[in-house]
N, C-alpha and C positions, 0 to 999 in steps of 0.2 A: 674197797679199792678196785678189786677185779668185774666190778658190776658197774662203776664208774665208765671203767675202760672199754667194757663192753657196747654199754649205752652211747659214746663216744664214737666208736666206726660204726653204730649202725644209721646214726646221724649224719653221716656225712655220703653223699652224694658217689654213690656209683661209678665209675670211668668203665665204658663201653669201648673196648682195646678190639682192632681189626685184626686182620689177616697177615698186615705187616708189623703189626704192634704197637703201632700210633693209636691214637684218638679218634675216631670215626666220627670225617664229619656227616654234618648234614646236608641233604640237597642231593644234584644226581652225580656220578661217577663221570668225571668229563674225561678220564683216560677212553672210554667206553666212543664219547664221539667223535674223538683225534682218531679212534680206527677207521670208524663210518668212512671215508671218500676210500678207502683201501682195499675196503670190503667188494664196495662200489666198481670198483675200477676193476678188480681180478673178475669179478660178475659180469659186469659190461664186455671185457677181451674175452672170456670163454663162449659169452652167446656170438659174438661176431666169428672166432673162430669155426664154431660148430654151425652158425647158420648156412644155411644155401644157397648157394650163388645162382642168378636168373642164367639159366642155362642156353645159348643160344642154339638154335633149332637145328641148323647147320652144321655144328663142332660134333668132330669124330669121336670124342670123348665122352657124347652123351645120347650119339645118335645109334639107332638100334640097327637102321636097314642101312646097305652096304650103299644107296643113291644118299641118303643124309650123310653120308661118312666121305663123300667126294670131296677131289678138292675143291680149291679157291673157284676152278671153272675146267671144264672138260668138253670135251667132241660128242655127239651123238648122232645115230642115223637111225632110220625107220624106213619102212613100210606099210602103208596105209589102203583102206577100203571101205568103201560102204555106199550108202545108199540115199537120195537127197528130194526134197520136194522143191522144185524150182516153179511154182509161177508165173508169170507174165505180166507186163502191160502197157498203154501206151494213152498217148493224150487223149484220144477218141477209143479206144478200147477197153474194156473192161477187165478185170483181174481173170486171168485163164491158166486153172492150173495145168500142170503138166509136172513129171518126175522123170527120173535118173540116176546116174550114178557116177562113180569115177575113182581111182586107181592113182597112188601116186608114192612118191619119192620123199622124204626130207631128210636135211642136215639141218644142227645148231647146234651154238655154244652154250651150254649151261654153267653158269657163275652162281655165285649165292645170290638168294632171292631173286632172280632174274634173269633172263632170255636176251640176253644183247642182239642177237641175230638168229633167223632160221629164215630157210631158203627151201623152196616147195617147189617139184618137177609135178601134175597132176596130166592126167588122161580123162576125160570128161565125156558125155554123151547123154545130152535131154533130149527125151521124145517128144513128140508136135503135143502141143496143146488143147485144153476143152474145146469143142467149137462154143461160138457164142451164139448170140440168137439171128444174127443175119448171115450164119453157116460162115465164120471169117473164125483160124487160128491160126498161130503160129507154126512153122514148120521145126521139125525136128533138126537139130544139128550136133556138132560134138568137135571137139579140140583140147588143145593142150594150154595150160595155165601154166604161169612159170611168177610165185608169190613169194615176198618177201617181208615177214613180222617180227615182231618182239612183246613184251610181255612180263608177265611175274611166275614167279613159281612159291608157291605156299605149300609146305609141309604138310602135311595130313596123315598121320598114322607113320606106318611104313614108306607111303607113298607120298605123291604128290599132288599138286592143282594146278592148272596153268592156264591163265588167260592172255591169249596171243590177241593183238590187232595187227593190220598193213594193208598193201593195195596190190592186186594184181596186173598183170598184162594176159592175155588169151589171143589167140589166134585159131578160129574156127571156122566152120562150114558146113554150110544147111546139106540135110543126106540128101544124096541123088543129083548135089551141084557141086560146080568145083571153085566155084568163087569163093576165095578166102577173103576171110574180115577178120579185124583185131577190134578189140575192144579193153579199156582198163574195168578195175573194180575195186571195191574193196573188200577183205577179208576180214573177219575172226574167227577167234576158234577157242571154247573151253575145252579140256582134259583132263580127265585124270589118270595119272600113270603107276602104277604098281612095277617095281623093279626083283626082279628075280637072280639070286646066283646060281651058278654049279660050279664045282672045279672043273669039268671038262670041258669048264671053257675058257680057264686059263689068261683070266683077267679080263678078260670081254664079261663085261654086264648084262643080260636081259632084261628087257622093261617090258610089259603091255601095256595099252591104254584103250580105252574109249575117247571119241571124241565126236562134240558135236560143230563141224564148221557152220560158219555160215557168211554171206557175200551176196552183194549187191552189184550187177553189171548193167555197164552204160553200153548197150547193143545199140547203136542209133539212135534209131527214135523208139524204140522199145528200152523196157526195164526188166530185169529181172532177178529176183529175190530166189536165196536156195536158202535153203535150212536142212541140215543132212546129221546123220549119224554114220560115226566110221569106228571101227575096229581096227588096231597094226601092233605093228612087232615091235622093238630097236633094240639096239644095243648102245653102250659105252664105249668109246674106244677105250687103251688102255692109255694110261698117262704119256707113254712115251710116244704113241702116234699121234699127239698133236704139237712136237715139237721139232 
């Protein structure tokens, strides 16, 4: 009888009892993919959180040197020099070099990314020209330029880049005569500017730069091309002197 009984449960079919004590079905655990979008979504908001936001070049929050930490737009002045190769030529003349030099003055407004205005007092002086071959040059003259550009300004390191165009007026006179001439031109000018602090100077900025102008004058019937390199100073005003 007890061998009957035995033989009896081993006969019959196993029940495979889960974790909760039910009957474990077959097939996949679909509580498993009701989490999946859950999973998904806390995943998705923590990389958005943690990613990094494109930083703009400008913002004080991410700019190192005290010129990228400016505000919206501010005042600046300089002091400029250097040194230029001015050319010559004319319908019946040939290309005749000659050089010089010239001294000057600037104001502008600096805004983000851009130069809205800058305003140029300069002192100028070309000496006379190559002769050419039938003993004919240019004579030497010198005057004052009074230029007004604008331009971009691109970030670079600490510093900056600036490419200015615009057009001048001059008002000059060949040495050893006293006849004055005007003449227009146009100007550009690349730079680039490295800005400096100290405390003792008490919100005033210092900049350096290099810069290479260059300009094209309608002398008459002459032409003339300068391409120069110039060295200068400037400062920031502080925020409250341009209001």
């Amino acid at each position: 009888m007890m061998n009957d009984r035995w033989l009896t449960m081993l006969r019959k079919k196993p029940r495979i009892i889960g974790i909760s004590g039910s009957k474990k079905e077959s097939g996949p655990d679909r509580s498993k993919f009701r989490a999946s979008p859950r999973i998904l979504f806390f995943i998705a908001a923590a990389f958005i959180a943690t990613s990094p936001i494109a930083a703009d070049p400008w913002d004080s929050t991410v700019a190192e040197s005290p010129r990228t930490a400016a505000p919206a737009s501010s005042w600046r002045i300089d002091l400029s020099g250097g040194a230029n190769f001015a050319p010559s030529y004319s319908a019946d003349v040939a290309l005749l070099s000659a050089y010089g030099f010239s001294v000057g003055a600037g104001v502008e407004l600096a805004a983000k990314g851009w130069i809205p205005i800058r305003g140029e007092l300069d002192v100028y002086s070309i000496g006379a020209s190559a002769w050419d071959p039938t003993l004919f040059r240019y004579r030497a003259f010198w005057g004052y330029r009074l230029a007004a550009m604008t331009g971009l300004r691109i970030p670079v390191g600490s510093g900056e880049l600036n490419f200015l165009a615009g057009g001048a007026l001059s008002a000059s006179r060949f040495t050893g005569l006293s006849v004055v001439t005007s003449y227009a031109s146009f100007v550009g000018e690349a730079r680039f500017l490295q800005p400096l602090s100290f405390r003792f100077l008490r919100g005033h900025e210092l900049n350096i730069f290099a810069a290479a102008p260059v300009e094209y004058m309608f002398r008459g019937t002459a032409r003339t091309m300068s391409v120069g390199l110039e060295i200068g100073i400037g400062f920031q005003l502080p925020k409250g002197a341009a209001k």
